[in-house]
C-alpha positions in Angstrom: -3.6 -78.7 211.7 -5.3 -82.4 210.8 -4.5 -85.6 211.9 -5.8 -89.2 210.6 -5.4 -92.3 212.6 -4.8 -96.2 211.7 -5.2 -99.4 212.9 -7.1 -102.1 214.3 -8.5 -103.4 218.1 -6.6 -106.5 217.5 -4.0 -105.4 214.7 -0.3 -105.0 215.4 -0.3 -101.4 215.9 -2.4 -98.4 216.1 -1.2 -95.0 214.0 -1.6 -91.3 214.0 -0.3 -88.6 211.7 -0.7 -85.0 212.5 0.3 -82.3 210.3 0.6 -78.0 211.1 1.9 -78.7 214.9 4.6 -75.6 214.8 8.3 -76.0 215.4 10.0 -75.2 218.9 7.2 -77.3 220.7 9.3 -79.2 223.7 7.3 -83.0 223.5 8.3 -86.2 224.3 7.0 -89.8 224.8 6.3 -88.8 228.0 4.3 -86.6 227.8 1.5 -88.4 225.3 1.7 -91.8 227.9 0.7 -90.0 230.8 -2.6 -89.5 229.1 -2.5 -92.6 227.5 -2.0 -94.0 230.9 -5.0 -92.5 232.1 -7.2 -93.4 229.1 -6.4 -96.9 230.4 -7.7 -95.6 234.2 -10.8 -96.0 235.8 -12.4 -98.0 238.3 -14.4 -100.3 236.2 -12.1 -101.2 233.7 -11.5 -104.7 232.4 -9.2 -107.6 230.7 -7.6 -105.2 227.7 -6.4 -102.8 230.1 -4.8 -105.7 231.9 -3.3 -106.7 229.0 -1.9 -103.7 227.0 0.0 -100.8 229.0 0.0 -98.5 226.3 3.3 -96.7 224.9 4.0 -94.2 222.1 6.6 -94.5 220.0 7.0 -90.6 217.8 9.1 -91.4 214.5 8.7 -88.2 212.7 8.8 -84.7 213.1 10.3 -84.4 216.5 13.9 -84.0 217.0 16.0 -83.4 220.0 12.9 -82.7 222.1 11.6 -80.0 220.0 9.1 -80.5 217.0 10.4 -79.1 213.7 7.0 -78.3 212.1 7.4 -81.4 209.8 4.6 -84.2 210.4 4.2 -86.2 213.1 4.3 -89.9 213.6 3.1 -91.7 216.5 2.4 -95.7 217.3 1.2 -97.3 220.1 1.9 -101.3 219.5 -1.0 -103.8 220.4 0.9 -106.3 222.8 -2.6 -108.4 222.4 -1.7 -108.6 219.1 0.4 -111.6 219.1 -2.6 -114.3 220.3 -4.0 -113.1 217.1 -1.5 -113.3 214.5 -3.5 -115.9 212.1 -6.7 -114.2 212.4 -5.4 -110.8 211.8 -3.1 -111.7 209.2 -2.4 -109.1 206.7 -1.4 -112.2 204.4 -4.3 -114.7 202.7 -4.5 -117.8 205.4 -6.3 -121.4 205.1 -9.8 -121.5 205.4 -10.0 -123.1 208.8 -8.0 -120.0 210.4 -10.5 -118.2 208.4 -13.4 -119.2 210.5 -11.3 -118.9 213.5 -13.2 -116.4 216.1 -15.4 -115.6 212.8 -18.4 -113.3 214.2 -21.7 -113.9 212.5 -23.6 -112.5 215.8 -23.7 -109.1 215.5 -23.6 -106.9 218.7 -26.9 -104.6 219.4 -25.5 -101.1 219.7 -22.7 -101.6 217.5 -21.1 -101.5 214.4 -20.9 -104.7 213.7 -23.9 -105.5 211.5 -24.7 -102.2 209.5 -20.6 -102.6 208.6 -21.3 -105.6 207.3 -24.3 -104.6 205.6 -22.5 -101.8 204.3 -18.5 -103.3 202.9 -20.7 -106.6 202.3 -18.6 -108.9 205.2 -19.4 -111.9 205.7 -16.7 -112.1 209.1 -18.0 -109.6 210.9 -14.6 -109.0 212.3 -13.8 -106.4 210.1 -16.7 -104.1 211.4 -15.8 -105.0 215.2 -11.8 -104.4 214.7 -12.0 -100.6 213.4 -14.5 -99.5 214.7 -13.5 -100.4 218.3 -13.1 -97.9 221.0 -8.8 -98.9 220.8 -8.5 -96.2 218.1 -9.3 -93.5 220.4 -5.7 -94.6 221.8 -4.8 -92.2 218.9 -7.3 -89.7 219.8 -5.5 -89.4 223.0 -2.2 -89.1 221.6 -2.8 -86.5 219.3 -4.8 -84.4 221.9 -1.6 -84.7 224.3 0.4 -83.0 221.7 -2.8 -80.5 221.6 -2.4 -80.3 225.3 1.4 -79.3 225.0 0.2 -76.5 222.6 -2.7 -75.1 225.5 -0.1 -75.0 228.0 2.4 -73.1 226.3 -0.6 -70.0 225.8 -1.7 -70.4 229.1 -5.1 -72.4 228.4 -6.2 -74.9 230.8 -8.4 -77.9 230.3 -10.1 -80.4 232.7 -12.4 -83.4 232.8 -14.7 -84.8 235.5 -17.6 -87.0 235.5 -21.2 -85.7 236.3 -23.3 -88.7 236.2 -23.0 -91.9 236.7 -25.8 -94.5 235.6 -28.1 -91.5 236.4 -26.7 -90.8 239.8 -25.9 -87.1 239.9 -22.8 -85.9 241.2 -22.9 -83.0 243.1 -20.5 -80.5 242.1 -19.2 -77.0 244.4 -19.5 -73.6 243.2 -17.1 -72.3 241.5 -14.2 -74.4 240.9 -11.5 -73.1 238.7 -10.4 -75.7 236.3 -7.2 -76.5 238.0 -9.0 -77.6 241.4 -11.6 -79.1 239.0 -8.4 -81.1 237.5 -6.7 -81.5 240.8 -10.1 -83.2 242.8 -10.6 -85.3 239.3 -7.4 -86.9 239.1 -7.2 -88.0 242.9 -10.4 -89.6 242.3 -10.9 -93.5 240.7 -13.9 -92.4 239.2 -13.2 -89.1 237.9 -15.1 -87.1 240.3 -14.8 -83.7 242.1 -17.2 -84.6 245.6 -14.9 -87.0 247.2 -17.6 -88.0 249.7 -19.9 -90.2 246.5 -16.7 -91.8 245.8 -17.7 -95.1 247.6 -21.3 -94.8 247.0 -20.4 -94.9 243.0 -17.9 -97.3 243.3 -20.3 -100.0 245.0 -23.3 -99.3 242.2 -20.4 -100.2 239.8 -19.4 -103.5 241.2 -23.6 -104.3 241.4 -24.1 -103.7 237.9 -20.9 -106.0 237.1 -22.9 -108.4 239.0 -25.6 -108.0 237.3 -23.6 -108.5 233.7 -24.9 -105.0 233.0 -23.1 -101.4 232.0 -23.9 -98.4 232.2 -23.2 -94.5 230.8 -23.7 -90.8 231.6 -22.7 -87.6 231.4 -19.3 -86.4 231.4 -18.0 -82.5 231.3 -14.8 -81.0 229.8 -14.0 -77.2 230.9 -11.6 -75.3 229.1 -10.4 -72.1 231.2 -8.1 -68.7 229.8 -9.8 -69.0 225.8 -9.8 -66.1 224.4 -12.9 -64.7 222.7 -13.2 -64.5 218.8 -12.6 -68.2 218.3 -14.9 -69.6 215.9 -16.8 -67.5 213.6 -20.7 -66.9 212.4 -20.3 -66.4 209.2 -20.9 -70.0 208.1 -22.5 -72.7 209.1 -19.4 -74.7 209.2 -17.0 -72.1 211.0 -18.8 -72.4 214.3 -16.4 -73.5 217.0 -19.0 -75.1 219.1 -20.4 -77.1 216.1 -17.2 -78.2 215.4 -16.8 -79.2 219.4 -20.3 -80.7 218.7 -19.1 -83.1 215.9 -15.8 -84.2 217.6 -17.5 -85.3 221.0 -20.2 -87.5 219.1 -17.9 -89.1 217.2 -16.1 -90.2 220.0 -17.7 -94.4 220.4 -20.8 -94.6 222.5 -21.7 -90.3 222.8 -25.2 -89.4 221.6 -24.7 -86.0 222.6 -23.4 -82.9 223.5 -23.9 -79.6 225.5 -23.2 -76.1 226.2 -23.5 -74.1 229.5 -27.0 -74.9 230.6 -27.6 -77.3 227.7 -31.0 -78.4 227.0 -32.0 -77.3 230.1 -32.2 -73.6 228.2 -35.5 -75.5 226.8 -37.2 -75.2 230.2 -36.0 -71.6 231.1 -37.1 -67.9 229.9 -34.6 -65.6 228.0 -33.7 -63.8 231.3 -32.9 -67.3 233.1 -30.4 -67.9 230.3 -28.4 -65.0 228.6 -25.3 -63.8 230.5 -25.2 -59.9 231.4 -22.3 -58.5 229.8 -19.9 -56.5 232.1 -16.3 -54.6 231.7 -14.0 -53.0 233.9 -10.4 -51.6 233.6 -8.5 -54.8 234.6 -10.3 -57.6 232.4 -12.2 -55.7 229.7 -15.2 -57.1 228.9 -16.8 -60.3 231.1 -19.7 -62.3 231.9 -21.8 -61.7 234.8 -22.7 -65.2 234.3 -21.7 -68.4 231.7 -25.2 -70.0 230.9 -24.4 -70.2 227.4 -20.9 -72.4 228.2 -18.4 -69.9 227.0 -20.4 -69.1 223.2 -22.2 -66.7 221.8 -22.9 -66.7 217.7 -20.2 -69.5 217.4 -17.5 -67.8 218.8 -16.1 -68.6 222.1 -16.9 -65.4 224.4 -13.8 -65.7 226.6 -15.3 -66.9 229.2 -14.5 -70.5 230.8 -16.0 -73.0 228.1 -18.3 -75.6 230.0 -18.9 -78.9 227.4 -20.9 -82.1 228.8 -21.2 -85.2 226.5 -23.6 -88.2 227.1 -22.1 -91.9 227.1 -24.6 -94.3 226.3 -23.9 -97.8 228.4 -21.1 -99.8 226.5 -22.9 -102.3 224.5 -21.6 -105.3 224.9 -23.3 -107.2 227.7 -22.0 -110.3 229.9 -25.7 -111.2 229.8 -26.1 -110.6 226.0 -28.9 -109.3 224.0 -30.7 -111.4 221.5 -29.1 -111.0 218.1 -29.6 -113.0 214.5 -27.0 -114.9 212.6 -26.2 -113.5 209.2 -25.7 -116.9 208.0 -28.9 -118.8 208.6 -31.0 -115.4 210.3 -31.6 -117.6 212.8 -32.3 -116.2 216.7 -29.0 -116.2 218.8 -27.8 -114.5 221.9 -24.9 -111.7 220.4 -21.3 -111.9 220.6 -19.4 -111.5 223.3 -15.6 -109.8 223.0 -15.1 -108.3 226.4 -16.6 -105.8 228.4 -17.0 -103.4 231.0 -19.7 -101.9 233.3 -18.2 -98.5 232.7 -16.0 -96.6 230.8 -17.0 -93.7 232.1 -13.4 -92.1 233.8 -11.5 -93.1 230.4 -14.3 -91.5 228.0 -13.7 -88.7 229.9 -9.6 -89.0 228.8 -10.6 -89.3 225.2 -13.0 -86.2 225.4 -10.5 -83.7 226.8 -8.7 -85.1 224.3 -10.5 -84.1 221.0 -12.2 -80.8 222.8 -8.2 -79.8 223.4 -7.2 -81.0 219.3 -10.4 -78.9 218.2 -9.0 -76.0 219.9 -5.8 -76.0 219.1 -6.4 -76.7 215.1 -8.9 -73.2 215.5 -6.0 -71.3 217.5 -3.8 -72.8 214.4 -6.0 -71.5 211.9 -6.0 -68.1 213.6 -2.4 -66.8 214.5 0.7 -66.9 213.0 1.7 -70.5 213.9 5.0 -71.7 211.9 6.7 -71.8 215.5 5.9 -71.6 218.8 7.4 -67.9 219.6 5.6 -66.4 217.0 2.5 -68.2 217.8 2.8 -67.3 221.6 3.5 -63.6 220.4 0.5 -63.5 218.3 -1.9 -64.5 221.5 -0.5 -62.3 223.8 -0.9 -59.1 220.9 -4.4 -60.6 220.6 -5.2 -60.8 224.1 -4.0 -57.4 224.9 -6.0 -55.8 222.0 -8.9 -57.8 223.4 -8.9 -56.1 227.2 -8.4 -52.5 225.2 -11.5 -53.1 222.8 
């Protein structure tokens, strides 16, 4: 399975193309805008999510409600798009529309200035545009249809927040990822302790008072993967590198985490590595899952625990100090929009690429031209697993 994406912030319409999804998958538009609904979620979110209420439209390699194993198209149009018809023009225009919304202010934290530096732009418009947290509108998408995939093999995934602008959510022992899921979605703020809900919701509204934003950490637990996912014997194969690189690459993460995470750099050996167990019913366990669900690469089969870091969104209502390309002199940076958070949405687009990663490796794996033989492979697999 692989998938590309397409498309600008303020273009007409954003793109995705996936290829190896089998055949006999049941998807329809409904079931990627649900998701793409709640990318667009979140207390804290601003003007573009009053403006677009985002819609797929599949055009290939679906038919009748069942996939046929041929490619799959999916757009999501930009209503926004038509307020910017001259400046986004596909077409040569006059000069004047030219300079029209022209950046020459780049943004501190953003593309905007090393991709001009880099395709030599003098608009810095053509950084902003791609590289604009709208494309993981597509990122969503595509993980829906990875989504549709986990639930047919019995695979689980959830989302929830864990710190907000360095206030620490407490979370209960021992959640199972569908009460995890459950607690998360009846929650503004993505959240399983219901009683910080207003506490986070009022430091919110302060720092959008204050024209400020701010990040944190956000977790993604994956319950019913089997182990032997992955492999050790390069560098490259390792599931949870490959987890690694699709979290960062989501806009604004600066990194990622297993289990215990970098706390492992403060504990002994014996603080961190799980006890391995067996018994009749399940085979072989974990007597605990420090190590998030990996061990040499491979997932372990226990419940994989991922946590990403958010930096704050860097565009500021109060903006930092910046320099004009043009004349290098001193000016306050550009301001598109903003919001204090994105926090609840990131967490969307994370599930999202964790559940793609997944589902490409479970691809790669088993027998996967349709979705009985697929479902028969795990199943064979799964049984072998509890008898090894």
């Amino acid at each position: 399975m692989r998938y590309l994406t397409a498309g600008e912030s303020h273009g007409p319409r954003l793109s995705a193309i996936i290829e190896g999804i089998p055949s006999g998958l049941s998807l329809s538009a409904s079931d990627i805008n649900s998701d793409l609904k709640r990318r667009q979620g979140g207390y804290g979110r601003g003007g573009r999510m009053k403006i677009e209420s985002d819609q797929v439209e599949i055009t290939s390699g679906v038919r009748h409600g069942k996939t046929t194993g041929a490619p799959i198209t999916l757009h999501v149009i930009n209503r926004d798009h038509q307020k910017w018809l001259d400046i986004m023009a596909v077409e040569d225009v006059k000069d004047n529309l030219k300079s029209k919304r022209k950046i020459t202010h780049p943004r501190p934290g953003h593309a905007d200035l090393v991709g001009g530096m880099k395709y030599r732009f003098e608009d810095l418009r053509n950084s902003l545009e791609r590289s604009s947290a709208r494309e993981t509108t597509m990122r969503v998408a595509v993980g829906a249809v990875a989504k549709r995939i986990l639930a047919e093999l019995d695979i689980e995934i959830a989302n929830h927040v864990v710190v907000f602008g360095g206030k620490e959510i407490d979370v209960p022992d021992n959640l199972s990822v569908a009460e995890i899921k459950n607690r998360a979605s009846q929650s503004e703020i993505s959240i399983v302790n219901q009683d910080r809900e207003q506490e986070i919701k009022d430091y919110i509204d302060q720092i959008k008072r204050d024209g400020d934003t701010i990040g944190g950490v956000i977790e993604t637990v994956v319950g019913g993967v089997p182990a032997g996912l992955g492999s050790y014997v390069q560098w490259d194969k390792k599931l949870d590198g490959k987890l690694a690189q699709a979290v960062v690459s989501i806009n604004a993460f600066k990194g990622v985490e297993f289990g215990v995470g970098f706390e492992a750099g403060y504990l002994k050996g014996s603080q961190v590595m799980d006890e391995i167990l067996w018994d009749k019913k399940e085979g072989y366990t974990r007597r605990t899952n420090n190590l998030g669900g990996f061990e040499g690469g491979m997932t372990n089969g226990q419940p994989l625990i991922i946590r990403g870091v958010m930096k704050p969104i860097p565009t500021l209502y109060k903006p930092l100090m910046s320099v004009d390309i043009e004349t290098h002199e001193p000016y306050k940076a550009t301001v598109e929009r903003s919001d204090p958070t994105a926090l609840p949405a990131a967490g969307v687009v994370m599930e999202s690429v964790v559940a793609t990663v997944l589902v490409t490796e479970i691809l790669e794996k088993f027998s996967s031209d349709n979705m009985e033989d697929l479902k028969v492979a795990v199943s064979d697999y799964r049984t072998y697993l509890k008898n090894f």
